[in-house]
ZAKETI-628636 format. One record per residue (C-alpha): residue number from 1; residue in one letter; x, y, z. Coordinates in steps of 0.001 Angstrom, whole numbers, plus 500000, padded with zeros to 6 digits. Layout:
NODE   k r     xx     yy     zz
NODE NUM A      X      Y      Z
...
***
This chain:
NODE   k r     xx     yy     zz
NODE   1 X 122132 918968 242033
NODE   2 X 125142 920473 240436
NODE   3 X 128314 919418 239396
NODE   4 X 130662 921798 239312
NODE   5 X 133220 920155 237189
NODE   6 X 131226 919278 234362
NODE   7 X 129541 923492 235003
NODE   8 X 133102 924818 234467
NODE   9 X 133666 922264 231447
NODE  10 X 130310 923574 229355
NODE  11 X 131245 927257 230550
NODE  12 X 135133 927023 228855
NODE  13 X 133447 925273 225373
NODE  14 X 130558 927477 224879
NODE  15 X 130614 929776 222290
NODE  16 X 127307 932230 223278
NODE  17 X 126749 933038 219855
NODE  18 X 126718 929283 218512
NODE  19 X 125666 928021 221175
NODE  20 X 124127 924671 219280
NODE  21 X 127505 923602 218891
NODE  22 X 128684 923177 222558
NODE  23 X 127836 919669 222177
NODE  24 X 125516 917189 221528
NODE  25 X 124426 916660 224922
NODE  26 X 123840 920067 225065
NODE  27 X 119989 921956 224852
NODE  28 X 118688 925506 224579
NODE  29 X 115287 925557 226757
NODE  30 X 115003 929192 226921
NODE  31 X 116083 932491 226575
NODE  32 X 115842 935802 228695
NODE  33 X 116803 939631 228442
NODE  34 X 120221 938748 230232
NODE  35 X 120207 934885 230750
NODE  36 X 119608 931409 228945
NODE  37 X 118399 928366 230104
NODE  38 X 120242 925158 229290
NODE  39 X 119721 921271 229745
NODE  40 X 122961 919770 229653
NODE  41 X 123146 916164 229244
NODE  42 X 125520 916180 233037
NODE  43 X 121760 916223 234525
NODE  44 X 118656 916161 231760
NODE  45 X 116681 916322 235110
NODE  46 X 118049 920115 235884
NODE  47 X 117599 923201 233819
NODE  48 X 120951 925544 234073
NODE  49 X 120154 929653 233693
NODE  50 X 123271 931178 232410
NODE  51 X 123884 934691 233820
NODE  52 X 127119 935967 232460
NODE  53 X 126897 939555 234074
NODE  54 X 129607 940047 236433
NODE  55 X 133135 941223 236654
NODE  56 X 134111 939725 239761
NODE  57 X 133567 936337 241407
NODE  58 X 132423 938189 244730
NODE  59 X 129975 940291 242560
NODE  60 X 128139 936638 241614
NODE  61 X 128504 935592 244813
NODE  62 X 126713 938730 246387
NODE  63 X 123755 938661 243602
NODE  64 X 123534 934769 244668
NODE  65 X 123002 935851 248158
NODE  66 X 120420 938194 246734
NODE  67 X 119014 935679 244975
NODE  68 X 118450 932777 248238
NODE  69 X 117292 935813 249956
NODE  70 X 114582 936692 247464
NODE  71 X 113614 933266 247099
NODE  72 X 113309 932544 250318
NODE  73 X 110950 936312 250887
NODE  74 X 109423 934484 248300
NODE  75 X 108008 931485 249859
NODE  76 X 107213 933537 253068
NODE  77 X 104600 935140 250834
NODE  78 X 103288 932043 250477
NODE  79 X 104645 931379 246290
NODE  80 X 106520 927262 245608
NODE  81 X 109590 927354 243860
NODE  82 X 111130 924427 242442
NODE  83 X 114408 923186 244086
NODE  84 X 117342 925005 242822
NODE  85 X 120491 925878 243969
NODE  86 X 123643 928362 242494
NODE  87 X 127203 928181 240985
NODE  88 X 129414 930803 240180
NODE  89 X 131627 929863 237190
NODE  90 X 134686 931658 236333
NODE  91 X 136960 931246 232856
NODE  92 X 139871 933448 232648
NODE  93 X 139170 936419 230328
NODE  94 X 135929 936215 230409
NODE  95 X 132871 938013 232290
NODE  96 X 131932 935350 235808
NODE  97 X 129081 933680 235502
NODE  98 X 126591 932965 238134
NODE  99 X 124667 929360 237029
NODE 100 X 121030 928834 238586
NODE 101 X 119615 925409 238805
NODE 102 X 116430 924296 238922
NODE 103 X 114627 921028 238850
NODE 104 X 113202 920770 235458
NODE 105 X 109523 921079 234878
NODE 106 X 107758 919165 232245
NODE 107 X 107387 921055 229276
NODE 108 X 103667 920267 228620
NODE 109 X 102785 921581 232279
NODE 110 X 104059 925398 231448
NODE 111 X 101088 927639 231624
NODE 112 X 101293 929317 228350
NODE 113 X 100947 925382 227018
NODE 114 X 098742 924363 228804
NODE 115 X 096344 927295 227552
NODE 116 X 096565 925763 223987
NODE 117 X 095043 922969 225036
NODE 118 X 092482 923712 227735
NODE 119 X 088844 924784 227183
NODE 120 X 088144 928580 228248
NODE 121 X 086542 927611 231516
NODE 122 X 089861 925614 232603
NODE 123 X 091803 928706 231866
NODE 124 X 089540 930845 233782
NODE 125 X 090536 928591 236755
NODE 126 X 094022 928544 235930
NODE 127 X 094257 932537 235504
NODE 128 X 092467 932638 239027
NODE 129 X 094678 930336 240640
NODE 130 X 098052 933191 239471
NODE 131 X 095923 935500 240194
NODE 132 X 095454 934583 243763
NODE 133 X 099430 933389 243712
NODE 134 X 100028 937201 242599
NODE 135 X 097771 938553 245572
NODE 136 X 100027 936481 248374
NODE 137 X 102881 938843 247235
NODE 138 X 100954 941915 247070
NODE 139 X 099810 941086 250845
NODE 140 X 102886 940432 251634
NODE 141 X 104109 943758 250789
NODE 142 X 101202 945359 252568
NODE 143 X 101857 943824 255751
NODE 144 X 105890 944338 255485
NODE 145 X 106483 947739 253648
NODE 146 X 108490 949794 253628
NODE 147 X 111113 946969 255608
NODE 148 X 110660 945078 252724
NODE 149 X 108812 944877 249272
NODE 150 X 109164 942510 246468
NODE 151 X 108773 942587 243058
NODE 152 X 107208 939667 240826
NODE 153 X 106561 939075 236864
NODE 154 X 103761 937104 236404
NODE 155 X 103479 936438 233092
NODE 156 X 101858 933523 232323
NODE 157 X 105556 931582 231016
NODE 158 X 106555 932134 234393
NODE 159 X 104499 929526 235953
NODE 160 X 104214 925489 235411
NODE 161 X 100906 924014 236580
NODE 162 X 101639 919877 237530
NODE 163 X 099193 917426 237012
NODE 164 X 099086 917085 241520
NODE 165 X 097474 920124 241411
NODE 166 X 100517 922527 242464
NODE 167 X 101359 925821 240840
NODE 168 X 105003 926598 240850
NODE 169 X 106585 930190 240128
NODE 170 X 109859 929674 238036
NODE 171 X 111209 933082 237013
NODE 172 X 112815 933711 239863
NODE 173 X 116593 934246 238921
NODE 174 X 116006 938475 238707
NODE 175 X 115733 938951 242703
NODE 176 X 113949 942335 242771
NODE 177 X 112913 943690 246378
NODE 178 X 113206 946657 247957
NODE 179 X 114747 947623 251762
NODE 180 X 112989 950603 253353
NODE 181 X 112087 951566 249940
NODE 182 X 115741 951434 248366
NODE 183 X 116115 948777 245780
NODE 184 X 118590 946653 246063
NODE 185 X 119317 945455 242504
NODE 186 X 121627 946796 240712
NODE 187 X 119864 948724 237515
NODE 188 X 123252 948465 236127
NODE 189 X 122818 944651 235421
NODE 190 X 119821 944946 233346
NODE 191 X 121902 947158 230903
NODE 192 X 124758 944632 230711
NODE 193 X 123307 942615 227456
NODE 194 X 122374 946354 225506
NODE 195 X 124884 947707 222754
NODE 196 X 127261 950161 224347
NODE 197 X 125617 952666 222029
NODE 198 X 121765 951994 223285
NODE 199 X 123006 951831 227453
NODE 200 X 122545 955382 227703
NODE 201 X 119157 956208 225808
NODE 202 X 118124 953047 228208
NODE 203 X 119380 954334 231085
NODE 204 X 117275 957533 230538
NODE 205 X 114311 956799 229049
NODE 206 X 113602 952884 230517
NODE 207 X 115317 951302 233169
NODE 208 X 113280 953357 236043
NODE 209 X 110475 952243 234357
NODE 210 X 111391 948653 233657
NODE 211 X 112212 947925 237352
NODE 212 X 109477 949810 239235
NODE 213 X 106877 947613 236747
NODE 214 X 107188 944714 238952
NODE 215 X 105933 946368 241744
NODE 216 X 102907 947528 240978
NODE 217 X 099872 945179 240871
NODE 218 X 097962 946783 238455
NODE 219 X 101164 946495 235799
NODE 220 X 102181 943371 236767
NODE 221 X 098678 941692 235733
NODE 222 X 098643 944109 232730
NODE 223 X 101938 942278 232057
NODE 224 X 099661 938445 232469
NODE 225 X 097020 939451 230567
NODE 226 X 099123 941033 227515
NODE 227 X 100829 938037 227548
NODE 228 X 098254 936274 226012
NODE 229 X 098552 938069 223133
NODE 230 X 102358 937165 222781
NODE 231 X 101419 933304 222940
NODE 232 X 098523 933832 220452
NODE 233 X 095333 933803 222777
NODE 234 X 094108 936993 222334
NODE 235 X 090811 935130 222686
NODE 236 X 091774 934747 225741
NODE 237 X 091973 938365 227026
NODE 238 X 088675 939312 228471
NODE 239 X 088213 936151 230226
NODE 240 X 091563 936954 231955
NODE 241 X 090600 940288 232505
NODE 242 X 087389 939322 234118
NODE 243 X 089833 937454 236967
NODE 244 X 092658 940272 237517
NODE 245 X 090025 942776 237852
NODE 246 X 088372 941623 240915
NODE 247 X 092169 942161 242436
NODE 248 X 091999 945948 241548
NODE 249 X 090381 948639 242946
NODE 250 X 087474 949896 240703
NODE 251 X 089490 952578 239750
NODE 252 X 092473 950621 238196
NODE 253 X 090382 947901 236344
NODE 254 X 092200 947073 232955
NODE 255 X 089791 947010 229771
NODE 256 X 090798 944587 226582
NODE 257 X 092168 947951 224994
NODE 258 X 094109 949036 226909
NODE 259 X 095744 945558 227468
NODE 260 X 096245 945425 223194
NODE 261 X 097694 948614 222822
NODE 262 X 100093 947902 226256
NODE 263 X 100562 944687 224147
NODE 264 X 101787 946998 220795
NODE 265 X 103670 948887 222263
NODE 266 X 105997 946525 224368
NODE 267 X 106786 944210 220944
NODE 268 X 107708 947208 219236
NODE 269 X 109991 948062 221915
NODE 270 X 111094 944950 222350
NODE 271 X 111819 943558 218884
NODE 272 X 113717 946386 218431
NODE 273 X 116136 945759 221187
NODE 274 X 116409 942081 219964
NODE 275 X 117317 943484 216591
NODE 276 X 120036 945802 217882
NODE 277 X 121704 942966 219981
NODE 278 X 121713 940649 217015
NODE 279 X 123540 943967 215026
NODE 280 X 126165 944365 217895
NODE 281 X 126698 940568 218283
NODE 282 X 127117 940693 214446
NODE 283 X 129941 943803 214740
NODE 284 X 131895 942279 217624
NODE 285 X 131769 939057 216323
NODE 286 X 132517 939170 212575
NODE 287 X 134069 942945 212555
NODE 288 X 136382 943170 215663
NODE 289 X 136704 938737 215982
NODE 290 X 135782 939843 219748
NODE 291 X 133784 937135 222121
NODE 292 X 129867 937913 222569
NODE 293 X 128470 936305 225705
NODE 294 X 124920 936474 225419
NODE 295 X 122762 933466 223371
NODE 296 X 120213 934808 220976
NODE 297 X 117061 933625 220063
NODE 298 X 115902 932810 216650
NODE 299 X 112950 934591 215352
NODE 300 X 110760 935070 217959
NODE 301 X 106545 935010 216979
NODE 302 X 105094 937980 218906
***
């Protein structure tokens, strides 16, 4: 699926905070916290996540490892993946990057399109068939703890529905599990795309927080149901709701509230942090002429 030449060829163009102008046969699909996704016209078929996070080549190739191992706990729970595979690309003087491929999806079959076009009862079904997806993983963890536990984020851009009737988990290049209850992610990693002035008010106040998230069910369909809100289907909310709920205990239902003001709160967090990148990507770039290796998004509708 990949070739490695052509890899190491887009890797020494790109410029991360131009990235339109690596080429012409060269496409943004999507961005992440520490990683973009990239169709590059090598293999249109194959979408490329760019994670430049690591100082060493063995350091890519041990978070690959983690990676194929997560995957793999993955599919034990019972979750399809598309075919992928990984590359670790190093350019001298710069940070290694670890490449992972997937098959491309079609762009139409995406869950958070999809619900722009379905009627509310076809999203009901679709929110019960992630919601029963989500449930595999949380069974899995029941019958394995504390040997191992794995984390998941369900949000509803993390899954492609295809027109055979499979539902396929894509968000899979952040391999969070735990081994007898020690994680075994780095926390370190998440920091690497923050301003050197923000890493340590992060550190403190959010990282625990970020990672153990993805743990727990009742966050993680918090997470599927705010989500809506983020992809402008508010409407959408209590019908979601009534799903998720019936994998809660009474006692941890979610209520449309709470799921809004969860839903505030993270944008505000979050568009802030986007804002400060763009500032230090701004300062190292047109201040100290130094390289910046993470691609931005635009302006981002939240």
């Amino acid at each position: 699926m990949i070739d490695l030449a052509a890899l190491r060829s887009f890797e020494e163009r790109l410029e991360p905070w131009r990235a339109g102008r690596a080429g012409s046969d060269v496409r943004v699909l999507g961005y992440g916290e520490i990683s973009t996704v990239f169709a590059l016209g090598t293999d249109a078929g194959v979408a490329f996540k760019r994670m430049p996070l690591f100082s060493t080549q063995e350091q890519a190739s041990e978070y690959a490892r983690s990676y194929r191992w997560y995957t793999g706990h993955l599919r034990e729970a019972g979750l399809e993946l598309p075919e992928d595979e990984t590359a670790v690309v190093s350019v001298a003087g710069r940070p290694v990057a670890l490449y992972i491929a997937q098959r491309r999806m079609p762009a139409e079959r995406f869950c958070h399109t999809l619900i722009h076009q379905l009627e509310a009862p076809a999203c009901r079904r679709l929110f019960e068939r992630i919601a029963e997806r989500l449930s595999c993983v949380w069974a899995f963890n029941s019958r394995r703890r504390p040997g191992v536990e794995l984390a998941i984020d369900g949000q509803i851009s993390n899954w492609v529905y295809l027109e055979d009737g499979r539902l396929l988990f894509v968000d899979t290049s952040t391999p969070m599990f735990r081994l007898d209850g020690v994680e075994q992610l780095d926390p370190e990693l998440f920091l690497a795309s923050a301003p050197g002035f923000l890493r340590w008010l992060l550190r403190l106040a959010f990282l625990d927080e970020v990672m153990s998230r993805y743990y727990e069910p009742r966050r993680v369909y918090m997470d599927l149901a705010a989500n809506l809100c983020k992809e402008g289907r508010q409407d959408l909310v209590e019908e979601a709701l009534s799903v998720v709920n019936r994998f809660l205990p009474s006692g941890q239902r979610l209520g449309a509230h709470e799921v809004r003001t969860y839903y505030s709160s993270d944008k505000v967090i979050w568009s802030a942090f986007l804002a400060t990148r763009r500032l230090d990507r701004w300062v190292k770039t047109r201040v100290f002429r130094r390289r910046y290796e993470f691609v931005l998004p635009g302006r981002i509708t939240r």
